[in-house]
Structure formats: C-alpha cells, structure tokens
N, C-alpha and C positions, 0 to 999 in steps of 0.2 A: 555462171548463172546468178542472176539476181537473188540475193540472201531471202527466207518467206520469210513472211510479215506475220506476227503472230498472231492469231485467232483470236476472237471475242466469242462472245456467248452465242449471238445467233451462228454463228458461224460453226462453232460447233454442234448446236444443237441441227441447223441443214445436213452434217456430216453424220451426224449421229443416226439423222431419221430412216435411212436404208438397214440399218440394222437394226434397229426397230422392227422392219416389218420382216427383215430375215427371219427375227427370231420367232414370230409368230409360226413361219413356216417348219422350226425346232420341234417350237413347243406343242404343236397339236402331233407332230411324228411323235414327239417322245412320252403325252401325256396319253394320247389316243392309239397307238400301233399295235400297243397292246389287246386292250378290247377287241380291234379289228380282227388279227387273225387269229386270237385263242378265238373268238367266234365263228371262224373258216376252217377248221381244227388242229392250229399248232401248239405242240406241246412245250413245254418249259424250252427243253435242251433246243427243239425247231424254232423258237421263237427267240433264241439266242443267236442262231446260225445265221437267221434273215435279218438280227443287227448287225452282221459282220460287213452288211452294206456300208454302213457309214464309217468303219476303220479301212476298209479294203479304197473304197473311194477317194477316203484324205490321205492315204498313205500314197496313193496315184495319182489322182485328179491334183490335188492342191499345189506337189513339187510342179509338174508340169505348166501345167495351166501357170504357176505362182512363174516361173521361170520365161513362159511365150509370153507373159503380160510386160516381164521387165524387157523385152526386145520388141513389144509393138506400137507400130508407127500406122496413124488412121488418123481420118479426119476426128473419129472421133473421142481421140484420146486412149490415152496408153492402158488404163483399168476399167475405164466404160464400157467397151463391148462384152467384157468377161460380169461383169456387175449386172447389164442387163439381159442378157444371153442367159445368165442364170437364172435368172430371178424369173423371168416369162416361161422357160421349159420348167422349173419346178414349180410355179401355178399352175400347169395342166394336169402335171403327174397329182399335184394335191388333189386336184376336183378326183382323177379318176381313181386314186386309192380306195376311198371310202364307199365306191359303186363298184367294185372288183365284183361281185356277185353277179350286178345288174351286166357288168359289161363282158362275162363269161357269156351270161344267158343269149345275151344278144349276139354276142359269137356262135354260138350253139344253133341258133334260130337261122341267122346267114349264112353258113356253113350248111346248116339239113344235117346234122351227125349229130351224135352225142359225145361230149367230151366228158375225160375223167372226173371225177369229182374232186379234182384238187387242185382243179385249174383255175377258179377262183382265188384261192388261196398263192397260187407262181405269180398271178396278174396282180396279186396284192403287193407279191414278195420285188416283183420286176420294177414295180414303183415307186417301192421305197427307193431301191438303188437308184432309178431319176432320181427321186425326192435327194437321196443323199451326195449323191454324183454332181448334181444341180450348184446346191447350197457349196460346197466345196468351191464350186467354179467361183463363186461371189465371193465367198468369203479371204480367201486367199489374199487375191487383190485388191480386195475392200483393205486387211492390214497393213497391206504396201506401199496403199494411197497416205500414210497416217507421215510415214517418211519425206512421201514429197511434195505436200502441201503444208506439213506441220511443223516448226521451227524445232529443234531437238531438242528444245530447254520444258517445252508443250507436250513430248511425246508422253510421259505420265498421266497428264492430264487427258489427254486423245483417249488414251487407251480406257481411262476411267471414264469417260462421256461412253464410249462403244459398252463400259461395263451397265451406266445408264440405263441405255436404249434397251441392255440384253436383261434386266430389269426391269424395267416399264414395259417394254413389249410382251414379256412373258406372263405378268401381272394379270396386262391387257386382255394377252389370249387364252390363259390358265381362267380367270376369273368372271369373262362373260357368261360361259353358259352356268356354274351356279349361282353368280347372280340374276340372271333371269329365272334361274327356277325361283328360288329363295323369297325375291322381292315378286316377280308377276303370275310363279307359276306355272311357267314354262320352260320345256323340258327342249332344249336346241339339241335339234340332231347331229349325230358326229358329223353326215356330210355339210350339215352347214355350217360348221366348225372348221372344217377343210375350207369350204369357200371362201371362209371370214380369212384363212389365212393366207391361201392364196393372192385374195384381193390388195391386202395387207403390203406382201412381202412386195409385188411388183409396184404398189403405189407408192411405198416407201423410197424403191431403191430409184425408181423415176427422179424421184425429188431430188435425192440426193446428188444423183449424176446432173441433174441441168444446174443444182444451185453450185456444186464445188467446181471451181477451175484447176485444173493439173497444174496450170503454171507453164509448163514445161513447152516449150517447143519443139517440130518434129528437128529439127539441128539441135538442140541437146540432148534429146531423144537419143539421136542415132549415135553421140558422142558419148554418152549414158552407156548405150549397148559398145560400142568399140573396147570401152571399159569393164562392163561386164563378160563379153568375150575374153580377155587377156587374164580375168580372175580364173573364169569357168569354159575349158571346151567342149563338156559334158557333163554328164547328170555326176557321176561317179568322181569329176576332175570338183566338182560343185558340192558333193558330201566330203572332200577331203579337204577342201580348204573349209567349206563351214567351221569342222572340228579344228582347224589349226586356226580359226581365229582368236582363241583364247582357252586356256586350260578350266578357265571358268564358266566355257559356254558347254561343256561338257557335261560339269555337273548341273547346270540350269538344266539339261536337257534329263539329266537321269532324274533332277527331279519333277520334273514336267512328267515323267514316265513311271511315275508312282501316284503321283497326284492325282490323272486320269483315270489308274485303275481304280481310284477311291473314287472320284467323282461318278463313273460310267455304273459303278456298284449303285448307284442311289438310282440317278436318271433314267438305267435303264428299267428295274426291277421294282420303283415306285409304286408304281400304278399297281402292278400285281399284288404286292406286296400289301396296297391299301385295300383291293378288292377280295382277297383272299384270307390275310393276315386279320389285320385289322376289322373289319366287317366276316371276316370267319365264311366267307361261301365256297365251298370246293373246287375242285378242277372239276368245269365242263363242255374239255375237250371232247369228251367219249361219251356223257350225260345224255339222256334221252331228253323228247320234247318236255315233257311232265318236270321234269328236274330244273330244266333252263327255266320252264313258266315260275314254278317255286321260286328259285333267286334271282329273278328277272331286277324286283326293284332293290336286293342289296346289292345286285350289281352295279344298278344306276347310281345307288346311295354311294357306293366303293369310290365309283370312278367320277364322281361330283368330289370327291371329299380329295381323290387325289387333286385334283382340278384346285382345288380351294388352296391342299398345301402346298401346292407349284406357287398357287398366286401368292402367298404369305411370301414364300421360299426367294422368288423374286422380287417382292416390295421389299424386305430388307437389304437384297444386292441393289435395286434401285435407290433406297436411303441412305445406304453408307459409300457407294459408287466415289461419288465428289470427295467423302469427307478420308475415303481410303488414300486417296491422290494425293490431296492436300497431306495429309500424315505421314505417306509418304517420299514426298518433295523434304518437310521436311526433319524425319528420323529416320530415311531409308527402305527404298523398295525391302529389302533381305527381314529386316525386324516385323514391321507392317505382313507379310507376307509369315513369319512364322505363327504369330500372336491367332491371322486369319485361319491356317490350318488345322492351329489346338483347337481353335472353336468349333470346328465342323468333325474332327474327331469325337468331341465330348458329346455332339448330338446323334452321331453315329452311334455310339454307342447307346446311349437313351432311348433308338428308337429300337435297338435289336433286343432291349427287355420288356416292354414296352406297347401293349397294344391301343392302350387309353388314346381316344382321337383327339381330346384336350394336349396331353402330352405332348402325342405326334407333332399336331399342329405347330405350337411350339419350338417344339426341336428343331421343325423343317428350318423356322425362322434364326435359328441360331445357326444352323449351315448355310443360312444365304450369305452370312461373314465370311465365309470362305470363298463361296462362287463368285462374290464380288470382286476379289480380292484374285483367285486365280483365272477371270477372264481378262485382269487388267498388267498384277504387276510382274509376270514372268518374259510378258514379251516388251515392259520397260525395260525389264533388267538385261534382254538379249538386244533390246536395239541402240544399245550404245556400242555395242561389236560390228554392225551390219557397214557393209564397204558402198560407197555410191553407187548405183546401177547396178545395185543382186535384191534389192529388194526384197522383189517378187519370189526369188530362188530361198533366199535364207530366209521366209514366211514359210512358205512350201513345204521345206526340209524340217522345219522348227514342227510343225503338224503332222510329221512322224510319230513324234515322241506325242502327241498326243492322242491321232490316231491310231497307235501299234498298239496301246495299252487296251485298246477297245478288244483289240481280237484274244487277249487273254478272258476279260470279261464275259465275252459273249461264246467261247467256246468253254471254257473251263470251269468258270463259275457259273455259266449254265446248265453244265454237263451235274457240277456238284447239288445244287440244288435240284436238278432232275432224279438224286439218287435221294434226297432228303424226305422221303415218303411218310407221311402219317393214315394212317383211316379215318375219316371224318363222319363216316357213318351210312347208313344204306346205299351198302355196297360204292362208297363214294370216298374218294381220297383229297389228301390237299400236298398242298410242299411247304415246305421250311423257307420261306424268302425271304422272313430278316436275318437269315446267317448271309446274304450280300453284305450285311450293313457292320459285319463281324470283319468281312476281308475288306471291305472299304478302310474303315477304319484303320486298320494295322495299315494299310498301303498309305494313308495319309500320315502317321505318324513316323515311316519313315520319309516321308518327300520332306515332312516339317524340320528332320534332324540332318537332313541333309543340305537344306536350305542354311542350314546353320554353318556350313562350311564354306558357302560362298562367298566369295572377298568382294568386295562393294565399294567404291567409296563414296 
C-alpha cells in the first residue's frame, strides 16, 4: 500500500470536526441527564443504574462494531457507514430524550389506556442507551480511521487534534445556554439543547466523512481483512492476542481502568453535585409541587453554573490539546501523561472540601489538564502495539478498559452516595456528592503511579 502522506492543518482540523460534533451529543447527555430524569423521579442509586448505558454499550457495541468495521468492504468506505449510521440514529434518540414526558403522553392518548407513571422515566432511560449505543458505534471507528489515513509518526498529534475537537465542542455545547442567559437573558430549553446537539453531531460527522479519504482500496481492504483473520478467528482468539501484544499494553490498560473510574466520578456526578452541593437545594425526587416551585430557579442557577464549569473544564482541554502533543513528541507520552493526572487529582480534591463556586470553577479548569491529556495520550501509547488490519478490534477491546470502569461507578459509587444521607430540613434530604470526587481522586492516583511503570521509549 502507498505509505500516507502526512497531514497539514486543514486536514486535520476536516478530521477533527466529526468529533466536534460527537461531543456535543456527550456533553448535553452528561451535563443534562441528570436534570432529566431526577425530574422523572430517579433517585441517586436509579440514576446511576441508567448510566450503566454507556459502560454496558462500549464494553459491547464498540469491540463489535470496532471489529465488523475492520472487515468492511462498501462503496462507501471501510468506517463511514458506522460514523454516519451513528451519528443520525443518535440525533433522533437526542431530540426524543428531552420530550420523554410528552412522548409517554402521546402514547397514552394512542393507546386509550393509562400507562404507569414511570413510563416516561423507561422512554427516557431507553434513550439514553440509543444515545449511548449510537455514539459507541461512531466513536470506535472514528479511532481506527486515525491508523489508516494518518502516518504513525502524526498518530500523537491525531489523537491531540480528536482531544481539540472534545474541547472546543464541549466548550461549544457546555457554554451556549449560559451564555445566552447571562449576556441576552435567555433561558434555552434543555430540549433545545438536545436539538442544538443533535444538529451538531450529524453535521459534523457529514463533514468529516465526505472531506477524509480512507485511502484504502476495496483489494487492500480485503488483503487487510485476510490479515486480520490469521491474527483474530474470534472475539476471545482477539482478547488473547490483544494482551500478548506486549507486557506493556497490559498495564496501559490497568491504567486506562483506574483513570476512568476517576474520570467517570466527576462526569457523571457533576451536574448533581453543582445543583445540590454547591447551590445547597435538596433531593426532589419525592418533593411536592410547592418544594419543586421553591428551588425551581437554584435549580436552574445549579445547572447553568454546571454548564459554565463543563465549558471552563473543556476550554483548558481545548488550550493545552496541541501543546500536550507537542510536549509530548517531544518528553514522552508516560511523563506528559503522569504530570496531567497529578493535576486533576489535586483539583479533585479541592472540589470535595470546597463549596465556593469561584473555587469550583477553577478546580474544574485544572482537571481539564488531565481530560486533555487522557483523551489523547493512552491510545498514543497503545497504538505503536496495534498489527495492520485489527484496527477496529484493538480500539474496541482498548474501550473495555474504559468502559468497564463505568459499571463500578454507576453501581457502587452510586449505590454509596445513595447511603450518604443528610436532612436538609422540612422534612427534606440531600446526599453527600462530593465524596465521588474523594474516590475519583484515589482512582487517579493510582493510574498516575502506575503509569509510572510503563517502559516507553
């Protein structure tokens, strides 16, 4: 096959703009899911069990899918139809999450029966899992593509452009609606928050697929797969040579598998954390209409101010994105990458003593060092392992170790902050939700010392 020709700037930034608009479709799940269905009535521990969407799906969706992409032969290219296949099923599920209510009712109406009261709340929870089933499907292959259009001397820098995009898109979609309140006034609805990101995610990834070329023809394609056959004759023949590709991609992977439980501690439990913790309004799940009227707008105020530190959180992953690459080209993925993890510990911890929304804000901005840094340099440091034509497989199987740590998070560390009960006063309770930010932390300081064991050259 023709050696690839290395990238320039537009070229990556064409590459970059589908996940741009991916991550819109993230960031309004992970800053907005919340809201959604505590207002449906899910409680701490339930609203844990319905993020188990997004581990249970990458731990599925991603090998699979990551593996049929590195064997497909189409007119339209080997990661395209998975890139845009995803991207348009998970714009529909965005629009209908945010209507779950409306779209019960109308069931109800077409139907002539009456449905239970927590059907709203399943049509919510159903959607996420498109939502997160969807993004998997893209995402996968989106990282696959970075191998066979990008020269491997580039692949750091690929991977810091994708950190970019997951930076600037999030910024993008963390920071419109309280910029619109702040500056015009106006208060954007979560479903048109949804909209905004739906629109986002499939205009993005459009772009990207018509401007990158695979390169590849369907005869090296199918010479690609001949080859990946003889590595892999199954999923399990395909988890055994992953791990025999090097003693080092082992521990990349245990530390990818401590990292995510720190990371998945913030992401998921943010939002709550800012509407409850921080702004002090109680659980209400159980609250009467009177109670909801009372913290209507510290809700709003909560969940703008989460919104605000996503965007902060993100503009610093989007400002040090580039300069991470470059630092680490040239002092080494492993150093670069430990330096990122102290930093997002030490803000971890700042936020769990910590209510000040000066402070917060802040902190958020010193862990964006670290998300910048772990969307980009663990799967540099894995993709000098990867064999030609597994691509797809050794992406797939690498988002185990990212997705598995979620189902700790969303069972266990849900389960514990469900036990963390305080009184908050007429008749009204609250939880403990910066002790996430207590196990985040410990989980990142071990991926940080672990990292420290990995041979590099």
């Amino acid at each position: 096959m023709t050696d690839l020709k290395k990238f320039n700037t537009v070229q990556f930034l064409n590459f970059a703009l589908g996940f741009f608009g991916l991550q819109f479709a993230w960031q309004m799940r992970i800053i907005l899911s919340g809201p959604v269905t505590e207002n449906l009535g899910a409680s701490p521990f339930l609203y844990g069990l319905i993020w188990l969407a997004g581990p249970f799906t990458g731990m599925v969706v991603q090998p699979l899918v990551g593996a049929l992409s590195d064997k497909t032969v189409s007119r339209f290219g080997r990661r395209r139809p998975y890139l845009l296949g995803g991207a348009l099923i998970a714009s529909l599920a965005l629009w209908i999450f945010p209507n779950s209510q409306n779209v019960a009712i109308a069931l109800e109406s077409a139907a002539g029966i009456e449905f239970p009261i927590w059907t709203a709340l399943l049509i919510a929870a159903i959607m996420i899992w498109v939502i997160d089933a969807c993004i998997n499907v893209a995402q996968g292959p989106y990282r696959a593509l970075i191998p066979d259009v990008v020269p491997q001397e580039q692949h750091a820098l690929a991977n810091s452009y994708i950190s970019l995009a997951i930076g600037l898109g999030s910024v993008v979609a963390a920071g419109t609606a309280p910029f619109l309140k702040y500056i015009f006034n106006y208060q954007m609805s979560i479903p048109a928050q949804f909209i905004m990101a739906a629109l986002a995610f499939s205009l993005g990834m459009l772009w990207t697929c018509f401007t990158i070329n695979e390169h590849q023809t369907k005869k090296e394609i199918i010479k690609d797969v001949a080859v990946a056959d003889k590595v892999e004759d199954d999923f399990w023949d395909s988890l055994k040579n992953f791990f025999l590709l090097s003693p080092e991609v082992v521990k990349i992977c245990v530390m990818q598998f401590f990292t995510w439980i720190g990371t998945m501690c913030m992401l998921i439990f943010f939002t709550q954390y800012s509407v409850h913790t921080v702004f002090g309004v109680p659980d209400l799940t159980t609250a009467s209409e009177t109670a909801r009227h009372m913290f209507e707008d510290a809700v709003i105020n909560g969940t703008n101010f989460s919104s605000i530190c996503f965007a902060i959180f993100n503009l610093v992953c989007f400002l040090v994105a580039i300069p991470i690459g470059i630092l680490a080209e040239k002092y080494g993925n492993k150093k670069v990458h430990i330096v990122s993890l102290v930093s997002m510990v030490l803000a971890y911890l700042g936020m769990a003593f910590t209510a000040n929304t000066i402070y917060v804000a802040v902190l958020m901005g010193l862990a964006g060092i670290g998300w910048a840094s772990i969307c980009a340099l663990p799967f540099a440091m894995l993709s000098k392992y990867i064999k030609k034509g597994t691509e797809g497989s050794v992406m797939g199987i690498f988002n185990i170790f990212i997705a598995g740590p979620q189902v700790f998070v969303c069972t266990l560390v849900a389960w514990f902050i469900s036990k963390c009960v305080f009184t908050a006063g007429d008749d009204l309770v609250n939880y403990h939700w910066e002790y996430a930010f207590l196990v985040g932390a410990l989980c990142l300081l071990t991926a940080a010392l672990i990292t420290r064991t990995i041979k590099q050259d």
